[in-house]
N, C-alpha and C positions, 0 to 999 in steps of 0.2 A: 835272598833274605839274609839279614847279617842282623844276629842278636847280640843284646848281652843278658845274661839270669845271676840276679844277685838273691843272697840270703843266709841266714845263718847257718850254719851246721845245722843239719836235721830238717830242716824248713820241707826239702820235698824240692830245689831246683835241677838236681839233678837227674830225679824222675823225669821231670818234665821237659827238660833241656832233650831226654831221652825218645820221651814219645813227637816232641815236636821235630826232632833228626829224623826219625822215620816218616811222618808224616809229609814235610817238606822237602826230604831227599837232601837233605845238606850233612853234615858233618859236625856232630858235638865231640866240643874241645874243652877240654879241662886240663889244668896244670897239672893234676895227678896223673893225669894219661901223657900229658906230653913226658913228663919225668919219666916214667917209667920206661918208656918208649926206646927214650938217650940213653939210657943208661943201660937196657937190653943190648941196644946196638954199639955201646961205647964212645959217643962222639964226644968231643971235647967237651962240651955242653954240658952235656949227663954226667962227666967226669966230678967236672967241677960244681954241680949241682948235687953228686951225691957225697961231696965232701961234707958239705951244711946237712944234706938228709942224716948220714949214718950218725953224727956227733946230735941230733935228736932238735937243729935249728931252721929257722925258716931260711928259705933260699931267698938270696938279694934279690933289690928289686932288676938292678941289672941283666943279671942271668935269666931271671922270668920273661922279660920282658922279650928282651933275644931270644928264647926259646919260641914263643907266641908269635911272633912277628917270623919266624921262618917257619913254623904251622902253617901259617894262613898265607905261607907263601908256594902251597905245595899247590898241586893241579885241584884234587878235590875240591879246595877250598872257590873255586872261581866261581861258582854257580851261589855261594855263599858260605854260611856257618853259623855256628851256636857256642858262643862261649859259654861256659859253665863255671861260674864262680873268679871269675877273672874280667874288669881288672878288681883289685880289692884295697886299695890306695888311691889316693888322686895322683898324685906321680905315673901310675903305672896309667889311670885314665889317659892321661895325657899325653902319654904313652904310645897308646892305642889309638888316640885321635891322628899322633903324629907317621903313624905306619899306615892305617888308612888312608888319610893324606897321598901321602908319596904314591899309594897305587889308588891315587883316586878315587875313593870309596868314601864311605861312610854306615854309622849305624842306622838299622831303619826303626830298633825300639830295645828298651833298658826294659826287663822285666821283674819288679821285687817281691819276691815269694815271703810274706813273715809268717810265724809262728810263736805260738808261747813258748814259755820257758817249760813247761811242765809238757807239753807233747814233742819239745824237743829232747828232753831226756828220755822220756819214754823210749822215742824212737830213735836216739842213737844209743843207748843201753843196749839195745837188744841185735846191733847190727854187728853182721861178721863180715870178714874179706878173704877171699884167696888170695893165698901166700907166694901162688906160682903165678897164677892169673890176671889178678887184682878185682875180679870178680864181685858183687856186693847183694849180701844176701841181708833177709830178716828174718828174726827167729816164728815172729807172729804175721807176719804181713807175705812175707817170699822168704819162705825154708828152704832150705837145700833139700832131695831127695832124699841122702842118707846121713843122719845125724854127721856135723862135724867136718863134711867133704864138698867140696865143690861140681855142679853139676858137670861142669863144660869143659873143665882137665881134670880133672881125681886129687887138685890139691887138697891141702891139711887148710879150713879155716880158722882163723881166727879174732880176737877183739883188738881192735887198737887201743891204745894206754888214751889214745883222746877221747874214746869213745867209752869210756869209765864215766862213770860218775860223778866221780870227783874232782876230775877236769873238765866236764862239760861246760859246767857253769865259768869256768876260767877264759875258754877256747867262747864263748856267748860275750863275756865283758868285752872281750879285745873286738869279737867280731861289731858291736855296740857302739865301740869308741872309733870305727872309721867309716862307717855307714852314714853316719852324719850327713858328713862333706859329701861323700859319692852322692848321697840320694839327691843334697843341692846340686851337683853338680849337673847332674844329668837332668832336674825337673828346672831350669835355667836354660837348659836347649830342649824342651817340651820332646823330652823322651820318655822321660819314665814315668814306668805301671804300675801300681799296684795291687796283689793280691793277698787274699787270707788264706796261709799257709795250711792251717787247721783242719782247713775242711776233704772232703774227700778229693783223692785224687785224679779222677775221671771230670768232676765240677771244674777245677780250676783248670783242667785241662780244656774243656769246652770253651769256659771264659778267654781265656789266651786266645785260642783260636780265632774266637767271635771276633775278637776285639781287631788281630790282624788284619781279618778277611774286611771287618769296616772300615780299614783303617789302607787298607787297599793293597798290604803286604804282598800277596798272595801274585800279584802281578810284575813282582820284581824278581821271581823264579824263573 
């Protein structure tokens, strides 16, 4: 099974990207995990990727790209995968078509999780990360054990400056202004889904699922 899950900050596709990795036994990939990853381990990649992180810019599409395309070139990845939030340009689609290609693959579904603007602030207002980890907690929905700490290393959490208020709505226009094209993109090769982000987590989980299993997913594992 080879996804992709698009959506805004806060929408919930990472949740979902999460329970659908365990349920299907494949591997979710997100650009914040691959980042993190590289730059733990120091490879040139993560070098030059945390040039743009530490100076507070988005990393080229370049660099993303190559990062992603040697992901999904690792062993786990053979049985499939679960991008998460990637690609998020049509460049980087294209991208993506174009490394699939080469190892003869393809996607089997584009999944778009939306949400309002008002349950998206809500719910990235309230969210923390580990700082040693990268761990993702909620103050209302999934708290940490002990106020402030991370369950799974004893990091210090904290809020990120996107996850503010005041940039939410900033970090929503941009996410706005390239969805557009992706979402033609993808419903022009009869892939993409869509869902209402809004509702409870366990529901759109079901629907996903439903939708594969009709859709005969479940057989390309």
């Amino acid at each position: 099974m080879r996804l992709v899950l698009l959506g805004p900050p806060g929408a919930g596709k990472g949740t979902q990207a999460e329970l659908l990795a365990k349920k299907y036994r494949v591997p979710q990939i997100s650009t914040g995990d691959i980042f993190r990853r590289a730059r733990s381990q120091g490879t040139e990649l993560g070098k030059e990727a945390e040039k743009y992180i530490s100076e507070g810019n988005l990393v080229p599409d370049n660099i993303v790209i190559k990062m992603v395309e040697e992901r999904l070139k690792e062993s786990d990845c053979q049985g499939g995968f679960i991008l998460d939030g990637f690609p998020r340009t049509i460049l980087q689609a294209e991208a993506l078509d174009d490394i699939l290609s080469f190892m003869e693959l393809s996607l089997d579904k584009v999944l778009e999780i939306s949400s309002s603007r008002r349950v998206i602030i809500d719910r990235l207002s309230a969210r923390r990360i580990c700082r040693e980890c990268g761990a993702t907690y909620h103050l209302q929905n999934k708290p940490p054990k002990s106020e402030g700490v991370c369950d799974i290393c004893g990091g210090l959490l904290y809020q990120r400056d996107d996850d503010k208020k005041e940039t939410i709505g900033k970090r929503l226009n941009i996410y706005e202004s390239e969805i557009e094209a992706l979402r033609d993109y993808y419903t022009h090769r009869g892939l993409l889904a869509l869902f209402d982000g809004d509702r409870d987590i366990m529901i759109i989980y079901k629907e996903i699922c439903s939708l594969l299993e009709d859709e005969g997913q479940e057989d390309n594992l």
